[in-house]
mmCIF file of the N, C-alpha and C atoms, coordinates in Angstrom:
data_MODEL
# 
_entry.id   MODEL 
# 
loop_
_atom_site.group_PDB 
_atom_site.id 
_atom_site.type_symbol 
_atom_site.label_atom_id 
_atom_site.label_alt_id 
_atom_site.label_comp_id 
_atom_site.label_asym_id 
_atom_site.label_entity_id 
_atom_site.label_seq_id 
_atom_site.pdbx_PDB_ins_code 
_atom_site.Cartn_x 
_atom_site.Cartn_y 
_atom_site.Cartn_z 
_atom_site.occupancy 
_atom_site.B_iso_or_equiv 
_atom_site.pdbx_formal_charge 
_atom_site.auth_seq_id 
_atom_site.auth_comp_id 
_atom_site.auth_asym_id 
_atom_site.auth_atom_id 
_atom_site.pdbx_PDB_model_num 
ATOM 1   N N  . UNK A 1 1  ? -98.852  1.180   310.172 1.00 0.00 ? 1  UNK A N  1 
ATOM 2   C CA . UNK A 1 1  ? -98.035  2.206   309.583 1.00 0.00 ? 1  UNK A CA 1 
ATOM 3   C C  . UNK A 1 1  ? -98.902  3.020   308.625 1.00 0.00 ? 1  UNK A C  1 
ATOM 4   N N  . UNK A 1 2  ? -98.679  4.408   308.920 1.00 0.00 ? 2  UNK A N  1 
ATOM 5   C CA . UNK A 1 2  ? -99.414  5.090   307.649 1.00 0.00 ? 2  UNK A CA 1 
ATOM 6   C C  . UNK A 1 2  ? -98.545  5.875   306.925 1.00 0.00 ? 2  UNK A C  1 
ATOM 7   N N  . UNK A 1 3  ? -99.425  6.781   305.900 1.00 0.00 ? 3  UNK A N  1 
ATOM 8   C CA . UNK A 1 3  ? -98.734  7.461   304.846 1.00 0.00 ? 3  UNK A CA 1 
ATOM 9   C C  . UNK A 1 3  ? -99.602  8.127   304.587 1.00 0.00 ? 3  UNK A C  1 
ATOM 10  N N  . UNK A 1 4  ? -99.603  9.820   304.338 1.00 0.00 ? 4  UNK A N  1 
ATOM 11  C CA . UNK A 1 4  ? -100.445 10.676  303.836 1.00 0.00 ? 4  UNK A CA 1 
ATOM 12  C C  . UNK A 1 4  ? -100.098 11.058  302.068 1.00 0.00 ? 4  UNK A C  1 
ATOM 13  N N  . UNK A 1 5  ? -101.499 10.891  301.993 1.00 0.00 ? 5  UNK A N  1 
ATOM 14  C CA . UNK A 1 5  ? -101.201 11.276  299.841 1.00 0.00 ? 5  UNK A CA 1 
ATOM 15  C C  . UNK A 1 5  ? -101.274 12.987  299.644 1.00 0.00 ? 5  UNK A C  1 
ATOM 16  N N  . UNK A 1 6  ? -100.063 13.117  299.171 1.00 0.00 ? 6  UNK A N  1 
ATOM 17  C CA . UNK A 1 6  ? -99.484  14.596  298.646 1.00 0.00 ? 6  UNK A CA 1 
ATOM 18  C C  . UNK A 1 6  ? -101.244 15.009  297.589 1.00 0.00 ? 6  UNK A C  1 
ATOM 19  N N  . UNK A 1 7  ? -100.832 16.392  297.516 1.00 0.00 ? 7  UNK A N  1 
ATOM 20  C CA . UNK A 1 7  ? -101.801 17.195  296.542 1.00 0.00 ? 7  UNK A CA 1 
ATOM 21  C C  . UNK A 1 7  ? -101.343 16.060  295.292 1.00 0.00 ? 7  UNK A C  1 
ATOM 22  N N  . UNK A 1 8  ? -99.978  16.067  294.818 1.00 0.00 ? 8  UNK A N  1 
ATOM 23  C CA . UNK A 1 8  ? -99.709  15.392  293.416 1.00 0.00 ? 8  UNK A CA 1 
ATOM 24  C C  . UNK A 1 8  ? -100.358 13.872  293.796 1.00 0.00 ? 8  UNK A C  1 
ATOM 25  N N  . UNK A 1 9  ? -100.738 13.487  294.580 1.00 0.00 ? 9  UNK A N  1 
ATOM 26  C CA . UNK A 1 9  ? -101.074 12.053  294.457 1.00 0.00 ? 9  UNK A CA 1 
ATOM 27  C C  . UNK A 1 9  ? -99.881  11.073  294.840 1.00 0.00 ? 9  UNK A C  1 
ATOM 28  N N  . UNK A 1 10 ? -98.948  11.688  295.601 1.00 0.00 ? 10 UNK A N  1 
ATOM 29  C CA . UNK A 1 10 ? -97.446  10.880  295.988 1.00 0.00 ? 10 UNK A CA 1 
ATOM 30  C C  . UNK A 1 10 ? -97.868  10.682  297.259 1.00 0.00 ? 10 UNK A C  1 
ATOM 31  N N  . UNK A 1 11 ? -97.289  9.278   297.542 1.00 0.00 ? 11 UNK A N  1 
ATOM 32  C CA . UNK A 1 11 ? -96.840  8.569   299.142 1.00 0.00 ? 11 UNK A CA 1 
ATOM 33  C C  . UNK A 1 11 ? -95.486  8.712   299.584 1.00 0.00 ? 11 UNK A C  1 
ATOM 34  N N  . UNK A 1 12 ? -95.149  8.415   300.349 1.00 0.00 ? 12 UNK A N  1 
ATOM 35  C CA . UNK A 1 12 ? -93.702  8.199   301.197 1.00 0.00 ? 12 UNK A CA 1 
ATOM 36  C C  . UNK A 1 12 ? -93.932  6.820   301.555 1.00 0.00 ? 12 UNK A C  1 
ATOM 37  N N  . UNK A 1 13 ? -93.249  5.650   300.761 1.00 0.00 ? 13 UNK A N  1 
ATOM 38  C CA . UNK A 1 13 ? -93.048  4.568   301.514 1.00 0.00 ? 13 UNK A CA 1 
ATOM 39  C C  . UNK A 1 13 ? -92.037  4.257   302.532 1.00 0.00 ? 13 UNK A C  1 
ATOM 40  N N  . UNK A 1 14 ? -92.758  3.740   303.735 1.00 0.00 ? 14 UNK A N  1 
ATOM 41  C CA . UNK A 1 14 ? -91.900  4.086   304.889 1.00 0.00 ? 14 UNK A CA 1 
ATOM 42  C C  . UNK A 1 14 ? -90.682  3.382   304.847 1.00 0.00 ? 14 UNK A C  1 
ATOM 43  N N  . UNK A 1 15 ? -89.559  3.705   305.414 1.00 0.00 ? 15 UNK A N  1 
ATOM 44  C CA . UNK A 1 15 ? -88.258  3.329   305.251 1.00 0.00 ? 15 UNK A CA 1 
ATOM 45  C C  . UNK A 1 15 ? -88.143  1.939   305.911 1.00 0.00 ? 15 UNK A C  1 
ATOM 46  N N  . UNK A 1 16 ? -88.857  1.415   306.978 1.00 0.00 ? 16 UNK A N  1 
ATOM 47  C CA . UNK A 1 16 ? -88.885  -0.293  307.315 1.00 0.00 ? 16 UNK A CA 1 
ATOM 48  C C  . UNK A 1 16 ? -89.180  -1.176  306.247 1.00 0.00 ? 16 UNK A C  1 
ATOM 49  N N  . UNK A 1 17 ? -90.657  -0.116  305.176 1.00 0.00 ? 17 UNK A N  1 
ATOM 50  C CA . UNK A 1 17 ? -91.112  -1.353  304.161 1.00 0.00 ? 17 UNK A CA 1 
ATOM 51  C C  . UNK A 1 17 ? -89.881  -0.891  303.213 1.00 0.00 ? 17 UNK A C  1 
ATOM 52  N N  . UNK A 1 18 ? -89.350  0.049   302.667 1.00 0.00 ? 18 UNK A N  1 
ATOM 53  C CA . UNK A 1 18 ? -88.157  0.304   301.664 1.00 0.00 ? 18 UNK A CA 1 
ATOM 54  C C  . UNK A 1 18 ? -87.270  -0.473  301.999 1.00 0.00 ? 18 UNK A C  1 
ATOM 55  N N  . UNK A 1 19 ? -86.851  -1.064  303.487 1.00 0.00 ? 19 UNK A N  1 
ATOM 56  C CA . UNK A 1 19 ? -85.920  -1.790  303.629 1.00 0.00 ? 19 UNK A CA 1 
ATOM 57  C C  . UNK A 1 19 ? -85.922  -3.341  303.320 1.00 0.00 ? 19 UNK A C  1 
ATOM 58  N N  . UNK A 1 20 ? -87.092  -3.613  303.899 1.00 0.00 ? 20 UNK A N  1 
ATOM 59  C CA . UNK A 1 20 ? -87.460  -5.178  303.677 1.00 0.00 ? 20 UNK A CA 1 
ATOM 60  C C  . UNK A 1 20 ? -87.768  -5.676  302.427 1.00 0.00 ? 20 UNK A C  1 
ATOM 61  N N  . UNK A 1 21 ? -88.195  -4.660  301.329 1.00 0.00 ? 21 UNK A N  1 
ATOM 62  C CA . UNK A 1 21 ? -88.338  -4.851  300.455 1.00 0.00 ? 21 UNK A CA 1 
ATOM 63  C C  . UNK A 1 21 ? -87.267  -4.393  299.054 1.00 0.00 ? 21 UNK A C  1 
ATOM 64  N N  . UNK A 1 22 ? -86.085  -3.897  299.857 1.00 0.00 ? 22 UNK A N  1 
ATOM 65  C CA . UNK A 1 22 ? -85.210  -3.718  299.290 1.00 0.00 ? 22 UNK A CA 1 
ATOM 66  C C  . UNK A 1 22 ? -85.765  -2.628  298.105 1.00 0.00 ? 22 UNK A C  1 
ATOM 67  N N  . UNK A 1 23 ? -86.222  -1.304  298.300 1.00 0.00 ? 23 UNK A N  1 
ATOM 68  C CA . UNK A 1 23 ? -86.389  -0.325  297.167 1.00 0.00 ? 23 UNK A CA 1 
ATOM 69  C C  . UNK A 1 23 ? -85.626  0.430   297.415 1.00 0.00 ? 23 UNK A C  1 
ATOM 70  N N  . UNK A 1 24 ? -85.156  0.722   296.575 1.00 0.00 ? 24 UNK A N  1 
ATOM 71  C CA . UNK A 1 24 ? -84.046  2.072   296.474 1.00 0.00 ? 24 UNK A CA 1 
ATOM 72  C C  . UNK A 1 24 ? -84.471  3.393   295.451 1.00 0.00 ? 24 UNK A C  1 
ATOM 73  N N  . UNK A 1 25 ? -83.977  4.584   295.561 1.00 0.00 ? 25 UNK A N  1 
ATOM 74  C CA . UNK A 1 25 ? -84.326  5.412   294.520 1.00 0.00 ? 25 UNK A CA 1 
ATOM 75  C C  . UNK A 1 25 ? -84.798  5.438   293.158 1.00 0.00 ? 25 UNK A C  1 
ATOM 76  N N  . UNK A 1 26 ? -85.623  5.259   292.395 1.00 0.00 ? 26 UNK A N  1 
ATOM 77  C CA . UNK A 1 26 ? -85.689  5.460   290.613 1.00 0.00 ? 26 UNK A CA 1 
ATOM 78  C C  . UNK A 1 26 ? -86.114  3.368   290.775 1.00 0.00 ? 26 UNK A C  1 
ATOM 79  N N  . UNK A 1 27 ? -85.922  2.906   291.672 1.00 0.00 ? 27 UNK A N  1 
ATOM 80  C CA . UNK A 1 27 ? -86.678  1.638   291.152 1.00 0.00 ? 27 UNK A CA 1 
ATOM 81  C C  . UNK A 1 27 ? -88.502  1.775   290.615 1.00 0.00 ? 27 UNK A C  1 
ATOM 82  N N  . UNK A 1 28 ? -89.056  0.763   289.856 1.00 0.00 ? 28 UNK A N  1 
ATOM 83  C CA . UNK A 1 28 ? -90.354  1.095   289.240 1.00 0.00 ? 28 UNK A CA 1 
ATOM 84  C C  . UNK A 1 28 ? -90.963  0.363   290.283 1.00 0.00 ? 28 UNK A C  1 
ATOM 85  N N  . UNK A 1 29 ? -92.431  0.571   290.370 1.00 0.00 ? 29 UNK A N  1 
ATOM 86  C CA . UNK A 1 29 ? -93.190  -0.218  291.459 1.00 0.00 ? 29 UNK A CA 1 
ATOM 87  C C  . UNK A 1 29 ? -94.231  -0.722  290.675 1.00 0.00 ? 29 UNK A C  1 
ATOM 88  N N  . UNK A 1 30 ? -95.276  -1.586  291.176 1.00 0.00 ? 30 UNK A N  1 
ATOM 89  C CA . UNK A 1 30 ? -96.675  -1.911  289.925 1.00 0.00 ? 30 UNK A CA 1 
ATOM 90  C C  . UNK A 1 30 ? -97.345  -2.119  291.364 1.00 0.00 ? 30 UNK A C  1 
ATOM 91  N N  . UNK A 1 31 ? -98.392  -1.123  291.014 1.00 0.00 ? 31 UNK A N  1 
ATOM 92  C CA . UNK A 1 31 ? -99.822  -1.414  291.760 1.00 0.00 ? 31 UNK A CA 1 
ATOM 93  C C  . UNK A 1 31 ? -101.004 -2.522  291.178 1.00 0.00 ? 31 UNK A C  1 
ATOM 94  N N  . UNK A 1 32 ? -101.450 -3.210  292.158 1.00 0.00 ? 32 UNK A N  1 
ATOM 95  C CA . UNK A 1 32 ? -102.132 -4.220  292.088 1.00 0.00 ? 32 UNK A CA 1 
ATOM 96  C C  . UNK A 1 32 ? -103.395 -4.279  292.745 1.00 0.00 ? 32 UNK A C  1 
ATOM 97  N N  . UNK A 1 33 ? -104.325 -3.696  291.667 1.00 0.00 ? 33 UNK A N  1 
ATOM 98  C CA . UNK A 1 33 ? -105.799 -4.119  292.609 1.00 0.00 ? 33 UNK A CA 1 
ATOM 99  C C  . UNK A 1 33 ? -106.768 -5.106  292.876 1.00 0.00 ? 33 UNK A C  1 
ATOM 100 N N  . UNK A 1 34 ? -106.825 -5.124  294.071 1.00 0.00 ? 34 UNK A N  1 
ATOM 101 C CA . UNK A 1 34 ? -107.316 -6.140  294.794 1.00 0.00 ? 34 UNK A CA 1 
ATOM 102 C C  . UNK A 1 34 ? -108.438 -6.294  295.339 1.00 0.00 ? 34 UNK A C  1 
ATOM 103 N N  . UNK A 1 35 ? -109.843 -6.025  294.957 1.00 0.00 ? 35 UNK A N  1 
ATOM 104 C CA . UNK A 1 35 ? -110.844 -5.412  295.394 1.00 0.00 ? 35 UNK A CA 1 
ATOM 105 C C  . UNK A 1 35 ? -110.686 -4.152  295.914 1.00 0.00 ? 35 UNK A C  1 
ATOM 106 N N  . UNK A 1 36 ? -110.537 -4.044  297.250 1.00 0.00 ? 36 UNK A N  1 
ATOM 107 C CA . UNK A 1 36 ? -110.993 -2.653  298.061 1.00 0.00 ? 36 UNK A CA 1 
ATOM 108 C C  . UNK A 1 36 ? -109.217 -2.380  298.422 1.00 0.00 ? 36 UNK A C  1 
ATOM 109 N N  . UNK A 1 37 ? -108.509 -3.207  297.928 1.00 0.00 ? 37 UNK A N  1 
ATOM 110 C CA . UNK A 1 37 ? -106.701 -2.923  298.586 1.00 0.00 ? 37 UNK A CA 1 
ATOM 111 C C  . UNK A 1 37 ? -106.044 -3.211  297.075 1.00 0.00 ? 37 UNK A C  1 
ATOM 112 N N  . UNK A 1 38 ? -104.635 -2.143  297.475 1.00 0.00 ? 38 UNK A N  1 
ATOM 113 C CA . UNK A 1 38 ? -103.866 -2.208  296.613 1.00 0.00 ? 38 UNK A CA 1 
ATOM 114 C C  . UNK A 1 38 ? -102.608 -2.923  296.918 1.00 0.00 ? 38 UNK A C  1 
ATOM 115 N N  . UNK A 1 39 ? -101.907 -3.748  296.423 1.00 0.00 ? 39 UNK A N  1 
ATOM 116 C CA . UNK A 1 39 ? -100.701 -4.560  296.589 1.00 0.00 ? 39 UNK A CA 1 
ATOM 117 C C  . UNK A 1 39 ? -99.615  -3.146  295.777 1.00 0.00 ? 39 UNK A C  1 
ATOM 118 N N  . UNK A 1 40 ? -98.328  -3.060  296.684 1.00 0.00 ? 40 UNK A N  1 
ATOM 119 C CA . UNK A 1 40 ? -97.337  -2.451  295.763 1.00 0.00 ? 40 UNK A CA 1 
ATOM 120 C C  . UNK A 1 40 ? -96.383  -3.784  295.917 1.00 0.00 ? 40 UNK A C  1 
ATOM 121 N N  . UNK A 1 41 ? -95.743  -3.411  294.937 1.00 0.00 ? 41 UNK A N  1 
ATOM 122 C CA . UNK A 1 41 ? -95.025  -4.279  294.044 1.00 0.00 ? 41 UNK A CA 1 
ATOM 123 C C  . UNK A 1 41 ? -93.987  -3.792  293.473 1.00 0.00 ? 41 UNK A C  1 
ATOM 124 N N  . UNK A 1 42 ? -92.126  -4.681  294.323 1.00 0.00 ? 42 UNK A N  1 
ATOM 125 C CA . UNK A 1 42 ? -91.258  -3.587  293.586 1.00 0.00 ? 42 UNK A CA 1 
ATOM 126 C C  . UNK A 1 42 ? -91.207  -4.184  292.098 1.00 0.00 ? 42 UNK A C  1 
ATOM 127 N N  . UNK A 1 43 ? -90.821  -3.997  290.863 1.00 0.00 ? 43 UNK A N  1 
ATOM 128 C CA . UNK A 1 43 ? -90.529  -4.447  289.842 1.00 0.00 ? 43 UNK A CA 1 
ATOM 129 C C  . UNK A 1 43 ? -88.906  -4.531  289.697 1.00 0.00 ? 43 UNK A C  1 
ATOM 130 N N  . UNK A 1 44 ? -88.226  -5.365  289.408 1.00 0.00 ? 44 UNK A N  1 
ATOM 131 C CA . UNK A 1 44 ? -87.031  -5.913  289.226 1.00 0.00 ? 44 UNK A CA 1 
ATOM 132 C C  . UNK A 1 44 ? -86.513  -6.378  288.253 1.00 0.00 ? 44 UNK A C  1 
ATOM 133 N N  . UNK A 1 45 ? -85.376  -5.761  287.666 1.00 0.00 ? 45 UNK A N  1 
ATOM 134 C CA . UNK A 1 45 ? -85.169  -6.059  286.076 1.00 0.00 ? 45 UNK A CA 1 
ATOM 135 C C  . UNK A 1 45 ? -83.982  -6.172  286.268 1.00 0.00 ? 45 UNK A C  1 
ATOM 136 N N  . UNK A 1 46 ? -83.489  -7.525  285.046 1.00 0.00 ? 46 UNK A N  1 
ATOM 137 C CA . UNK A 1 46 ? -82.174  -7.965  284.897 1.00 0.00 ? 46 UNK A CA 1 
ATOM 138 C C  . UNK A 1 46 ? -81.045  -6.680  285.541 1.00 0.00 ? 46 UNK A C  1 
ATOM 139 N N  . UNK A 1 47 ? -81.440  -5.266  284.758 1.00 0.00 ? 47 UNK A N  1 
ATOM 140 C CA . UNK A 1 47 ? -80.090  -4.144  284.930 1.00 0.00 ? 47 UNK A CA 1 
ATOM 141 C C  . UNK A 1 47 ? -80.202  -4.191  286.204 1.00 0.00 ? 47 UNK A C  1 
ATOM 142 N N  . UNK A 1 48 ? -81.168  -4.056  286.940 1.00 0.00 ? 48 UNK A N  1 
ATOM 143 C CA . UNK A 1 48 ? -81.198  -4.054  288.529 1.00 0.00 ? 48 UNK A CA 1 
ATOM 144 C C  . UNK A 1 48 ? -80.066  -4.673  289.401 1.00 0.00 ? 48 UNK A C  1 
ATOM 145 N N  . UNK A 1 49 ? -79.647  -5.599  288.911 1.00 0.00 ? 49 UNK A N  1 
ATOM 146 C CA . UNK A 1 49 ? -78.646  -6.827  289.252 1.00 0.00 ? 49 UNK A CA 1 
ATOM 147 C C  . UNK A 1 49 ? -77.359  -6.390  288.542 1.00 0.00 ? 49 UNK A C  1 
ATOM 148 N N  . UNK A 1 50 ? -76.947  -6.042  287.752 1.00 0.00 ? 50 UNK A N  1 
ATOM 149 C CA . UNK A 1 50 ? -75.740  -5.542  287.195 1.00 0.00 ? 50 UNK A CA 1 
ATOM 150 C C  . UNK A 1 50 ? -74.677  -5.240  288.297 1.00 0.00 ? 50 UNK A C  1 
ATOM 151 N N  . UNK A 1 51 ? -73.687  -6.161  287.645 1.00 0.00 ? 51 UNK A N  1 
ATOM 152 C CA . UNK A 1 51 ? -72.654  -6.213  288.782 1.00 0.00 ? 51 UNK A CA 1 
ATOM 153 C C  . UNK A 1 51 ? -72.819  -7.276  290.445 1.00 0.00 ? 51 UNK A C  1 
ATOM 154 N N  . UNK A 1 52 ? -74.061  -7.824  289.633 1.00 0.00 ? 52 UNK A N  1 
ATOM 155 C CA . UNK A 1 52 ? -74.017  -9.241  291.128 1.00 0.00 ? 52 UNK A CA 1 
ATOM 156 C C  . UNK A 1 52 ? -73.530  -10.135 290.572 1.00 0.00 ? 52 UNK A C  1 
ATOM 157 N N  . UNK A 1 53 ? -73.120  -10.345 289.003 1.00 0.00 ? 53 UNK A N  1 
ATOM 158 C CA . UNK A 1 53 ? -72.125  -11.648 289.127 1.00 0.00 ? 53 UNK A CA 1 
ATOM 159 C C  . UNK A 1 53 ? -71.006  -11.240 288.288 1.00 0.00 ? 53 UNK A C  1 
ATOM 160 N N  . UNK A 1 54 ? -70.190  -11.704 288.755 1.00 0.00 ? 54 UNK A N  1 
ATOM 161 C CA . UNK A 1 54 ? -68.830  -11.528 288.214 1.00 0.00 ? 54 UNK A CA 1 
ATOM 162 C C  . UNK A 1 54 ? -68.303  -12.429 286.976 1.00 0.00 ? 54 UNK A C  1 
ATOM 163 N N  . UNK A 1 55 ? -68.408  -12.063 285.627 1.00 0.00 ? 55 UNK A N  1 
ATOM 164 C CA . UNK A 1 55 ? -68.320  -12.818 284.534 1.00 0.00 ? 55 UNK A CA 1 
ATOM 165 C C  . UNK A 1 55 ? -67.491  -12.144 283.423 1.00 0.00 ? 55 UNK A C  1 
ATOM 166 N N  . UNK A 1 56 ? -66.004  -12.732 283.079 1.00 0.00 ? 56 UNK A N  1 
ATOM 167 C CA . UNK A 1 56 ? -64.969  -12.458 282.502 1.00 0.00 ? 56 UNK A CA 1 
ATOM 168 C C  . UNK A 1 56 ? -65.043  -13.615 281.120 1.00 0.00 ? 56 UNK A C  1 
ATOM 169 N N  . UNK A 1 57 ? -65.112  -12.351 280.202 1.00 0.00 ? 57 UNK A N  1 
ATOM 170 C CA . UNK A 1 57 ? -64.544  -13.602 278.445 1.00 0.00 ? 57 UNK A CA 1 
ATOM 171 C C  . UNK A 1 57 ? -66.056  -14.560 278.195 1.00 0.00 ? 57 UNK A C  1 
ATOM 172 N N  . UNK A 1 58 ? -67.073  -14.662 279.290 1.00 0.00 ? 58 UNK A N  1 
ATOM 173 C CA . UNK A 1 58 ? -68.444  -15.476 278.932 1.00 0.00 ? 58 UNK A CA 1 
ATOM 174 C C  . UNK A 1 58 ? -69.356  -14.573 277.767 1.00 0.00 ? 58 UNK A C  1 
ATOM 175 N N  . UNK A 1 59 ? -69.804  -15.367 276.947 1.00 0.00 ? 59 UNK A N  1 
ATOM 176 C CA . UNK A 1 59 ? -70.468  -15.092 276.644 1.00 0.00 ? 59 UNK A CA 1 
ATOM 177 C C  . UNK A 1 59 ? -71.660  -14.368 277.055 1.00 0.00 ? 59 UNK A C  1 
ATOM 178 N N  . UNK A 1 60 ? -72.573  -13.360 275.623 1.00 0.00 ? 60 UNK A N  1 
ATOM 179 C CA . UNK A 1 60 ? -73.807  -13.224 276.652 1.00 0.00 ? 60 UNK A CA 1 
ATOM 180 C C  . UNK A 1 60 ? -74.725  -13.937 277.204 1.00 0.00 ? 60 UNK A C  1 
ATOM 181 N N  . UNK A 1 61 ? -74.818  -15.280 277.014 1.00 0.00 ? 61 UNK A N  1 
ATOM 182 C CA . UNK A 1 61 ? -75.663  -16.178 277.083 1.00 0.00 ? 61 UNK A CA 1 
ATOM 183 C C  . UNK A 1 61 ? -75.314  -16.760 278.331 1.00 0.00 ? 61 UNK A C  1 
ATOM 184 N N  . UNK A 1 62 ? -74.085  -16.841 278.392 1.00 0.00 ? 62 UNK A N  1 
ATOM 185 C CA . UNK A 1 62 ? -73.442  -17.203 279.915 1.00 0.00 ? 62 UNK A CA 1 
ATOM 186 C C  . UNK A 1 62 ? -73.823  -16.462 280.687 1.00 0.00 ? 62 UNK A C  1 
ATOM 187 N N  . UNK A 1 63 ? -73.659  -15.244 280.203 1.00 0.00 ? 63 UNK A N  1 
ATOM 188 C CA . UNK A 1 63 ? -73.474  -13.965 281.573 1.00 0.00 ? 63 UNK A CA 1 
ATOM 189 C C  . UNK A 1 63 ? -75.487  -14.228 282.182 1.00 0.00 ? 63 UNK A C  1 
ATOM 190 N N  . UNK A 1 64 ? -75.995  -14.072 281.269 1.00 0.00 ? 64 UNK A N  1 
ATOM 191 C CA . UNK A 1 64 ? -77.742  -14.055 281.381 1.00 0.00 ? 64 UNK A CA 1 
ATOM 192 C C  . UNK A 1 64 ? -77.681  -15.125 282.396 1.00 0.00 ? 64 UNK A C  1 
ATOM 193 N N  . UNK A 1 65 ? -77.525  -16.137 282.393 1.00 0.00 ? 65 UNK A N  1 
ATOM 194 C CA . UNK A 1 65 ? -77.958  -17.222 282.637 1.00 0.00 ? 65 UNK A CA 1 
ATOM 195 C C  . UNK A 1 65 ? -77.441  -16.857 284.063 1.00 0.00 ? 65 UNK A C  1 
ATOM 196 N N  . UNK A 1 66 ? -76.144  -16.792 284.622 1.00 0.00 ? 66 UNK A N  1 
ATOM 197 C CA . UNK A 1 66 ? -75.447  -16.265 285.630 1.00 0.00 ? 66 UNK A CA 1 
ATOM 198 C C  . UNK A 1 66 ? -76.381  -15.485 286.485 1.00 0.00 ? 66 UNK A C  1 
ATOM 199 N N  . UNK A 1 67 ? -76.332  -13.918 285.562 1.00 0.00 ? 67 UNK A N  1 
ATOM 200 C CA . UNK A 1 67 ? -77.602  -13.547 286.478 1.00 0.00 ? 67 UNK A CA 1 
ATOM 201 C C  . UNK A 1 67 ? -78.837  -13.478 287.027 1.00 0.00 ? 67 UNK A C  1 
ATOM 202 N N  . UNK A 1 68 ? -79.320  -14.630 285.661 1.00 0.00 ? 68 UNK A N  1 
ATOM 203 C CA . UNK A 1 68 ? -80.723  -15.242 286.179 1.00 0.00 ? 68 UNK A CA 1 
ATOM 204 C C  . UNK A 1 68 ? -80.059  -16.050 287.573 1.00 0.00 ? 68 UNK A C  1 
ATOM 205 N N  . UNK A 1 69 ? -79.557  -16.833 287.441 1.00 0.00 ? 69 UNK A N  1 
ATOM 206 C CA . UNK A 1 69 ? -79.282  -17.568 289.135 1.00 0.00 ? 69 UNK A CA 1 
ATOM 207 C C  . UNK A 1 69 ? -78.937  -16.591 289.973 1.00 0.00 ? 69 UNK A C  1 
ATOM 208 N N  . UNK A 1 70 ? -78.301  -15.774 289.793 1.00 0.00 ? 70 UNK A N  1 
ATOM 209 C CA . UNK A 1 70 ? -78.185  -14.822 290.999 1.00 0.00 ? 70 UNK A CA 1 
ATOM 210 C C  . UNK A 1 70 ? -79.221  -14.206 291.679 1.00 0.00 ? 70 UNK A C  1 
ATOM 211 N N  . UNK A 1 71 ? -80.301  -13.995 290.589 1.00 0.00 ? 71 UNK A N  1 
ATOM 212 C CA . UNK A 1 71 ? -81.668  -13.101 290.790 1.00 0.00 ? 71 UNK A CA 1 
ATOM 213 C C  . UNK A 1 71 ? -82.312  -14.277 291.760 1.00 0.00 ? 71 UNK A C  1 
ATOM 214 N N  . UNK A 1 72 ? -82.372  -14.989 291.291 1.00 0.00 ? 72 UNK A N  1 
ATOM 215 C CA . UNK A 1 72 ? -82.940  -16.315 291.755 1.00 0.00 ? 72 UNK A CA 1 
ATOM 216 C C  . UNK A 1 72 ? -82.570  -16.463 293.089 1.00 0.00 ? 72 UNK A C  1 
ATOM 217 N N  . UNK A 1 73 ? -81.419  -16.791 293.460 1.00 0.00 ? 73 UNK A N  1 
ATOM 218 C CA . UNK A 1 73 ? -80.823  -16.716 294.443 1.00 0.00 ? 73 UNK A CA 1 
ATOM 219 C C  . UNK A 1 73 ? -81.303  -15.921 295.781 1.00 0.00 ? 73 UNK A C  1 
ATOM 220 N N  . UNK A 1 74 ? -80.951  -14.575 295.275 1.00 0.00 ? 74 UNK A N  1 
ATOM 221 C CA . UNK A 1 74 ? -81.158  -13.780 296.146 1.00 0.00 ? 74 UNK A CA 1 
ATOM 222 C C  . UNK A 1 74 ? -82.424  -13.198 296.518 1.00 0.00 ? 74 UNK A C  1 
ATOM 223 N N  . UNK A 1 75 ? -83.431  -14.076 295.180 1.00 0.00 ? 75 UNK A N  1 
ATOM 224 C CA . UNK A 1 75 ? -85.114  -13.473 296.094 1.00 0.00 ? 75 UNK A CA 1 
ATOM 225 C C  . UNK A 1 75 ? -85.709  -14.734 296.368 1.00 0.00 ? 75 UNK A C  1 
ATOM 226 N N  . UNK A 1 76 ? -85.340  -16.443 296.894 1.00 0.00 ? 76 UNK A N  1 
ATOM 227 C CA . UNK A 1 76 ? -85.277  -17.502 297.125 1.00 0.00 ? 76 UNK A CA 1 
ATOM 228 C C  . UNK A 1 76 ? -85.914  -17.352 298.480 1.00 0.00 ? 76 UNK A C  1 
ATOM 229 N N  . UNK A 1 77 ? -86.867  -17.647 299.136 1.00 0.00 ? 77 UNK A N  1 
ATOM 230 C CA . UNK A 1 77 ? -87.470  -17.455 299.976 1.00 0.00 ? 77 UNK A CA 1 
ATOM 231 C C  . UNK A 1 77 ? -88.366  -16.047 300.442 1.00 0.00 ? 77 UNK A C  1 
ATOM 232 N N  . UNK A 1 78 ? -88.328  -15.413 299.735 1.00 0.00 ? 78 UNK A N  1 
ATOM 233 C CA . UNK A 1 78 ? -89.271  -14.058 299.840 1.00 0.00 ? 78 UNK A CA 1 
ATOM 234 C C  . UNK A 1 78 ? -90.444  -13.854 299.607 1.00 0.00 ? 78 UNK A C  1 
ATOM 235 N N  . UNK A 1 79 ? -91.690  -13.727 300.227 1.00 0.00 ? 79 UNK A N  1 
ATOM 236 C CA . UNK A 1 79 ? -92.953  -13.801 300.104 1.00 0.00 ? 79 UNK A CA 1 
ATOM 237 C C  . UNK A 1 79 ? -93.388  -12.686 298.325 1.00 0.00 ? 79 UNK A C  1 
ATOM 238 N N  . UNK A 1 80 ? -94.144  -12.935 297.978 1.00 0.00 ? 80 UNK A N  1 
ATOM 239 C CA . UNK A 1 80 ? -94.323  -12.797 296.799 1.00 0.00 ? 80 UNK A CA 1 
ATOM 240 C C  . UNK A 1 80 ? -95.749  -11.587 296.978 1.00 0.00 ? 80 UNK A C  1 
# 
């Protein structure tokens, strides 16, 4: 798969890897160099998850914890 770099220095990540890797609009990415290759990397933050668990009257400490397992959960087998 390729990708041509814009005058500004922008890619188009292709919509198979956006899918598998679950990126969506305004998410942050972190590049990773690797000798002669770069790793992208989506970055994933608690707000990211907002609204994957359903938590009524808990505390915040509850609710955190909640969505730490959820996060957990749902990237539980995913190559890194």
């Amino acid at each position: 798969m390729h990708s041509t770099v814009t005058s500004k220095g922008q890619i188009t990540i292709p919509k198979s890897i956006r899918d598998a890797l679950d990126i969506h609009p305004n998410d942050r990415m972190s590049f990773i160099r690797k000798g002669d290759r770069v790793i992208l990397v989506p970055v994933k933050t608690i707000g990211a998850f907002r609204g994957a668990v359903r938590a009524r009257g808990l505390s915040f400490d509850q609710e955190r914890a909640m969505a730490k397992a959820a996060i957990t959960k749902r990237h539980r087998g995913k190559p890194a």
